[in-house]
KOLMARFI-348008 format. One record per residue (C-alpha): residue number from 0; residue in three letters; x, y, z. Coordinates in steps of 0.5 Angstrom, whole numbers, plus 500, padded with zeros to 3 digits. Each point is the difference from the previous one (the first is absolute). Example, Ala and Ser with C-alpha at 12.3 -4.5 7.8 and 13.67 -1.06 7.14 Angstrom:
<sites>
pos,code,east,north,up
0,ALA,525,491,516
1,SER,502,507,498
</sites>
This chain:
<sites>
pos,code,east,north,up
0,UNK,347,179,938
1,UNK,503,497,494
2,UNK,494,500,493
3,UNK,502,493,497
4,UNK,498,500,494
5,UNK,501,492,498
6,UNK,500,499,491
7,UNK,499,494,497
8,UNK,505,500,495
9,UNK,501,493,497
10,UNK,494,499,496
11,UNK,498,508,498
12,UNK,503,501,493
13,UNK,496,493,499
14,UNK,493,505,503
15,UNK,502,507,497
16,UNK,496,503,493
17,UNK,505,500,493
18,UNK,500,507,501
19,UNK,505,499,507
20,UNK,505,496,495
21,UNK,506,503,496
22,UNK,498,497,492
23,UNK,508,498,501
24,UNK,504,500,506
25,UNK,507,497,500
26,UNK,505,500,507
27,UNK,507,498,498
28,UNK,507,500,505
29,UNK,504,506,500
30,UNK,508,498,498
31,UNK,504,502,505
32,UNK,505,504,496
33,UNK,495,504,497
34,UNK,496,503,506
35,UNK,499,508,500
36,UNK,496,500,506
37,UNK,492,500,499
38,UNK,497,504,496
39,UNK,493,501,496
40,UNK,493,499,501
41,UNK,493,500,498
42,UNK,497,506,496
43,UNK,493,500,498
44,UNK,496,504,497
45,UNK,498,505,505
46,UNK,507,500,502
47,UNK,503,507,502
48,UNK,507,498,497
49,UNK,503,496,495
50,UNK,505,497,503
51,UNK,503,497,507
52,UNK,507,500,502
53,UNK,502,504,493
54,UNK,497,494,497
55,UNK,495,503,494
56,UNK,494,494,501
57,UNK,495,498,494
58,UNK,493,501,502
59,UNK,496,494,502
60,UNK,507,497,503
61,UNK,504,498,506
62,UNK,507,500,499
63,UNK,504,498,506
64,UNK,509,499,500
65,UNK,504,497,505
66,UNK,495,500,506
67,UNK,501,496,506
68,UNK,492,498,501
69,UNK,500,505,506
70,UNK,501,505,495
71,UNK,496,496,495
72,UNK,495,500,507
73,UNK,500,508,501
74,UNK,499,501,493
75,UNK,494,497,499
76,UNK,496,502,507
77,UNK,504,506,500
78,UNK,503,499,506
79,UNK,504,506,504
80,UNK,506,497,502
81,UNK,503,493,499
82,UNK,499,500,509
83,UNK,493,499,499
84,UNK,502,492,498
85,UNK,500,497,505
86,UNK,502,491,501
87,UNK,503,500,493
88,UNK,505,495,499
89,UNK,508,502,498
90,UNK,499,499,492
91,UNK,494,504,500
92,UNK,502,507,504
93,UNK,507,500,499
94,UNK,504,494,497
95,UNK,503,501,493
96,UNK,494,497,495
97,UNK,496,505,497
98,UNK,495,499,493
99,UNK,497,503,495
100,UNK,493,501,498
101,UNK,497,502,494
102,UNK,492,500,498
103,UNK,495,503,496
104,UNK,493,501,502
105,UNK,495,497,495
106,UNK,495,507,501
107,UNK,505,506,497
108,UNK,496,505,505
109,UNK,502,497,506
110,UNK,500,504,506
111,UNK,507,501,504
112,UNK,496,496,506
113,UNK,498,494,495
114,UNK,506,499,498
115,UNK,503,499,508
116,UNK,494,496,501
117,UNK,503,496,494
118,UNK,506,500,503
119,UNK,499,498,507
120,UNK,496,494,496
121,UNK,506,498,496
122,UNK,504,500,507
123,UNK,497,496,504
124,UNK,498,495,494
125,UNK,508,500,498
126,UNK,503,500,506
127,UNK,494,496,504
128,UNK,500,506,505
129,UNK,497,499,507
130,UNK,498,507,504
131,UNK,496,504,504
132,UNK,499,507,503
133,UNK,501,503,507
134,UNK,498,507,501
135,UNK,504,504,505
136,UNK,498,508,502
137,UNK,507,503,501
138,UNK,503,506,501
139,UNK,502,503,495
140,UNK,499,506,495
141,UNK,495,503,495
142,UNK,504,504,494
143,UNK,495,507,498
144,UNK,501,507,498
145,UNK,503,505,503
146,UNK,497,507,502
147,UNK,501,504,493
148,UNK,500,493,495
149,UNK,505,497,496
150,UNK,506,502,497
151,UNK,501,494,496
152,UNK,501,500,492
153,UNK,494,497,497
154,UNK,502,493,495
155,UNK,499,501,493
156,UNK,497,495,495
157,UNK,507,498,498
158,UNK,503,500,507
159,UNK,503,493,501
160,UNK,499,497,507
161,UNK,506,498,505
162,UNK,504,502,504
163,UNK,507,501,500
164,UNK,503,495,506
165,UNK,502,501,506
166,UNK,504,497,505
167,UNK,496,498,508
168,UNK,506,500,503
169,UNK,502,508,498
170,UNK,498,504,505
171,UNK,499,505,495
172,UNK,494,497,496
173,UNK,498,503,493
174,UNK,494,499,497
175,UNK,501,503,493
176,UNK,492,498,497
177,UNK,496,500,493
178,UNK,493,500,500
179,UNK,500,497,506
180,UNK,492,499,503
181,UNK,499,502,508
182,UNK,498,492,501
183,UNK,506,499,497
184,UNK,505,504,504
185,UNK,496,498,506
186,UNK,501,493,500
187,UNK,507,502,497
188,UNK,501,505,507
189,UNK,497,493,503
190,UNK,507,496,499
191,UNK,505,506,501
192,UNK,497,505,505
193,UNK,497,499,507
194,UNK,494,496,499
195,UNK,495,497,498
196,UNK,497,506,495
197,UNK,493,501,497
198,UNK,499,505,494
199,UNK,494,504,503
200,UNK,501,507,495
201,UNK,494,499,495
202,UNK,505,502,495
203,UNK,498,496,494
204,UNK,507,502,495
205,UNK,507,497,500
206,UNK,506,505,500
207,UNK,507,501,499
208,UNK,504,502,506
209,UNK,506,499,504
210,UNK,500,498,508
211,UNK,507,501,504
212,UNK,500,499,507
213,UNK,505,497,506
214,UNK,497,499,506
215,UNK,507,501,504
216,UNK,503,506,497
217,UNK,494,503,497
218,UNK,495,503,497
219,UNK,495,493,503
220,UNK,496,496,496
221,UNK,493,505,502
222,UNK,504,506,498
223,UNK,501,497,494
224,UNK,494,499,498
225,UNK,497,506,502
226,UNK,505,504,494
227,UNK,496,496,496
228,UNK,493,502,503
229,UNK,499,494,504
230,UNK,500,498,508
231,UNK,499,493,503
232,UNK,496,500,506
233,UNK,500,494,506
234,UNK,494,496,501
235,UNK,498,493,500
236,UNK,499,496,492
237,UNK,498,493,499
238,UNK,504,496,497
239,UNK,500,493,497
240,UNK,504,495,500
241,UNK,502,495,495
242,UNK,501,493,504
243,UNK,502,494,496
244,UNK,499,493,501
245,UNK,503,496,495
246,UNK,503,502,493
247,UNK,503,496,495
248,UNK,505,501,495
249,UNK,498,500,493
250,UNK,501,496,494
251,UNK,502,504,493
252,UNK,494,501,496
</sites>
């Protein structure tokens, strides 16, 4: 049986502490011959990394580029894959508009989860954004270490976070990383692997590696990743689904 999870959403920023609000918050339409594709993020002070899509964030900032809101969505509820959007309208999943956010939190000290918080506020006041949740169990896989442990490059402090890109549509995926953590390559194996993955290694550092796998001609994603110390096992995870009910495009400001 689905969980539905109802939030009352109109009136919440109205209700939240100071605290839960950027100092300074601006959303502005992105111009169409500009568009680089989506980057950045929200770095707090307990952030693990310093940067988001190549893009080196202030502390106590988020700073979004080009984003679609179903990117802007993923980011700020740090969804997996765009699939677990579910009755989103054209403009807000697919379509050519796209925005820009900067803000700044009041308190310099925030953590990374304050900050998307924060944003998750900013979004649904700016985008008057109506939704619910519907948790699913599934199946899926779970990401842990393999007999042996690791063999990944751990990340130096001066590492920059990314990826190199790769293109979904080449049999022969390469995923060149850079201080990259386990919840982040789980949800990236999310969008480009078998399923739905949850990251279940205990491995709390980032690391640099690369991960070649062609599921037609070989090696497989599973013999891929067990050249790096990893194995996917097969069972069921919970996953939560992001229905939206309304949304608004918003006005520059």
């Amino acid at each position: 049986m689905r969980n539905l999870t109802p939030l009352i959403l109109a009136a919440l920023p109205l209700l939240l502490p100071a605290q839960q609000t950027f100092e300074a918050a601006s959303v502005h339409t992105a111009e169409p011959g500009n568009l680089k594709g989506v980057r950045g993020g929200c770095r707090g002070v307990d952030s693990k990394t310093n940067s988001a899509d190549g893009v080196i964030l202030p502390i106590g900032r988020c700073v979004i580029s080009d984003g679609r809101l179903s990117h802007l969505i993923g980011i700020a509820w740090q969804l997996k894959t765009m699939s677990m959007i579910e009755n989103a309208p054209d403009w807000v999943i697919g379509g050519d508009e796209r925005f820009t956010i900067q803000a700044k939190a009041e308190n310099p000290k925030a953590t990374e989860a304050e900050l998307l918080g924060m944003l998750q506020n900013l979004l649904v006041a700016r985008f008057q954004l109506k939704f619910h949740r519907e948790d699913r169990q599934e199946s899926g896989f779970s990401l842990v270490v393999a007999k042996g442990g690791p063999k990944m490059e751990k990340s130096k402090d001066d590492d920059v976070t990314g990826i190199d890109p790769f293109r979904k549509d080449n049999p022969t995926r390469t995923i060149s990383a850079h201080r990259y953590s386990m919840p982040a390559l789980a949800s990236l194996l999310s969008a480009a692997g078998p399923g739905n993955v949850t990251d279940e290694t205990g491995l709390s550092d980032s690391y640099n590696f690369k991960l070649i796998w062609n599921d037609t001609e070989g090696p497989s994603l599973f013999s891929a990743l067990q050249q790096l110390g990893l194995r996917l096992e097969p069972r069921k995870v919970s996953v939560s689904y992001f229905v939206i009910e309304s949304a608004q495009r918003p006005g520059d400001n």
